[in-house]
C-alpha positions in Angstrom: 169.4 124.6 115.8 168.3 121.1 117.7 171.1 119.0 118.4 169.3 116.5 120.2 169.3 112.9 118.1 165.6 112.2 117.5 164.1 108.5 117.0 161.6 108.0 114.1 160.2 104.6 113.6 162.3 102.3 110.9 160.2 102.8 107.9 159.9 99.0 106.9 156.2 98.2 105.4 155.1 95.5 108.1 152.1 93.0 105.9 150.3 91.6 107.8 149.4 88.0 106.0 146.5 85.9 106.7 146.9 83.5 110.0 147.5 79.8 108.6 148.5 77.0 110.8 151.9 76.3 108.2 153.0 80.0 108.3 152.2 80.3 112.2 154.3 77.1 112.6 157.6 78.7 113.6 155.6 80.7 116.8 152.9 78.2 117.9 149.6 76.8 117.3 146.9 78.8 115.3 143.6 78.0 116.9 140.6 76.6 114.8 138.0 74.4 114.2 138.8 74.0 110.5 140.5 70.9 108.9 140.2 69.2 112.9 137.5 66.3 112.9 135.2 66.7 116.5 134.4 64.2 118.9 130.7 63.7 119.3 130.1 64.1 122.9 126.7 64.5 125.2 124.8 62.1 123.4 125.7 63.2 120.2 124.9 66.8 121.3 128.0 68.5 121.6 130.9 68.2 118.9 134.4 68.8 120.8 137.2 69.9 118.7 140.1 68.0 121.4 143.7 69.1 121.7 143.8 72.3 119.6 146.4 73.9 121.7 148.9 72.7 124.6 149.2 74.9 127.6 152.8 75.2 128.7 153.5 76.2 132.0 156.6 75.1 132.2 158.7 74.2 135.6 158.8 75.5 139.0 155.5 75.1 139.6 153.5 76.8 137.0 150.2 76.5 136.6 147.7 77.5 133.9 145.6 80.4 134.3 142.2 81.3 132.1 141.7 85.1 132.0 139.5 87.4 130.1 141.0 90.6 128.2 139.4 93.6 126.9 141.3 95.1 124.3 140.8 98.9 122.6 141.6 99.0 119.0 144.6 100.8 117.8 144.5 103.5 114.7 146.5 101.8 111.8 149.5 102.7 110.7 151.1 102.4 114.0 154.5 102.2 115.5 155.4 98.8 116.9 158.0 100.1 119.5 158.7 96.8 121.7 158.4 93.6 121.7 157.3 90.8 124.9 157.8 87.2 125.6 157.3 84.7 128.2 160.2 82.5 129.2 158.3 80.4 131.6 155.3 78.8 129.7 153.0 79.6 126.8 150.3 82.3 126.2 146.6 81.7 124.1 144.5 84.1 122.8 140.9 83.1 122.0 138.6 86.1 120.3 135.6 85.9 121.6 133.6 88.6 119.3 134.4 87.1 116.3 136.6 90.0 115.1 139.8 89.8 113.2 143.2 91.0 115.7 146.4 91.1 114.3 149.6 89.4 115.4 153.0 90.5 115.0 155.9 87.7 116.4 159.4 87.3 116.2 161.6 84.4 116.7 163.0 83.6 119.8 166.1 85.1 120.8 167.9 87.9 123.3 166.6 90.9 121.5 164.1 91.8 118.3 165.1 93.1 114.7 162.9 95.2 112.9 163.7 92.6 109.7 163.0 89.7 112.0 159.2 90.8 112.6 156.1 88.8 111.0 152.4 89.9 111.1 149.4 87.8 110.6 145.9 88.8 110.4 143.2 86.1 111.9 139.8 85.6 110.5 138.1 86.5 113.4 137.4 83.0 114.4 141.2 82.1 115.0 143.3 82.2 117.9 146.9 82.0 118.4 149.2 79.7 121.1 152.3 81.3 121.1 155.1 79.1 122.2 157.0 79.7 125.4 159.4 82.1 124.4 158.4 83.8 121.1 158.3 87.1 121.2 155.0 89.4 120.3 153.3 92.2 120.4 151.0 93.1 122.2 147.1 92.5 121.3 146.5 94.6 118.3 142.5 94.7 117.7 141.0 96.9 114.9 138.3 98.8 114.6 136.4 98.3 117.9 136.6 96.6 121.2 137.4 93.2 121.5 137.4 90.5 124.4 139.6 87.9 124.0 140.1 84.4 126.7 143.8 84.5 127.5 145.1 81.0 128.6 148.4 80.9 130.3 150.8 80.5 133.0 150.9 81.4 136.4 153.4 80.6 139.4 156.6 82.2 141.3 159.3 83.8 138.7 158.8 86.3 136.3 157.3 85.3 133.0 157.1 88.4 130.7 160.1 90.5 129.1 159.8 93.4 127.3 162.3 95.0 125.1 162.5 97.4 122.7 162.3 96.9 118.9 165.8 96.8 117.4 167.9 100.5 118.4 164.2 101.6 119.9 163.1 103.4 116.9 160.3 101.2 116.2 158.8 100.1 113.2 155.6 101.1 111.0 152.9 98.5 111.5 150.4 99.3 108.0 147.6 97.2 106.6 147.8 96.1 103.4 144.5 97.2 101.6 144.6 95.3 98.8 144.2 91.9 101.1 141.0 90.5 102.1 
């Protein structure tokens, strides 16, 4: 007979709804183009869509950083097992393959609750600021490689915690096929 206590992942059916700016609110900035009215730059050439994000890098001498990210796609369901945030500024994420990612957040705090855990799913086209602090997980593409531009911050201190989800069990991440 096994005595040893194992850990399966808290059976709670994680949907992931579609990324809009109101329901995104709570965590940070979604990232588009739509509903924002561009500036017409380079003689009328270029259209810039201004201020769609802030970059917060916080005290102490941070400073923001632009990096590139290649992500594999994870194998849906999965278990979400831990959660990360960064204390000491904010962190975008730009697609840049115009391929849906999901995003799964939690409000800030000292540790993460399986209850406490939203998932989005972005058009492809979206990106996400999350807010100095918010916790996440981390990039979750689907179905193929994706490269993403990753704007955040850089300096002394440490600026990522990771902890795990709830008692450590985890929690099944699922896709809702019934969505778009």
């Amino acid at each position: 007979m096994n005595t040893s206590l194992e850990t399966r992942p808290t059976r709670i059916r994680l949907r992931a709804q579609p990324l809009t700016v109101e329901a995104f609110a709570e965590f940070g900035e979604v990232i588009t183009s739509d509903g924002n009215t561009p500036l017409l730059i380079n003689d009328g050439m270029t259209e810039r869509f201004h201020a769609l994000a802030r970059v917060d890098t916080g005290d102490h001498g941070g400073h923001a950083l632009i990096n590139l990210f290649h992500a594999l796609p994870y194998a849906l369901p999965m278990t979400l097992s831990s959660m990360e945030r960064h204390p000491l500024g904010s962190q975008a994420f730009m697609p840049l393959d115009a391929q849906p990612f999901i995003v799964v957040v939690a409000p800030t705090g000292e540790h993460v609750e399986p209850a406490d855990l939203r998932a989005f799913i972005t058009d492809g086209r979206q990106g996400v600021n999350y807010r100095r602090g918010v916790w996440h997980h981390s990039l979750i593409a689907l179905d193929t490689p994706a490269r993403f531009m990753v704007v955040d911050r850089g300096g002394p201190g440490d600026n990522c915690d990771v902890v795990p989800i709830g008692d450590g069990a985890g929690v099944v991440l699922e896709l809702d096929e019934t969505q778009p």
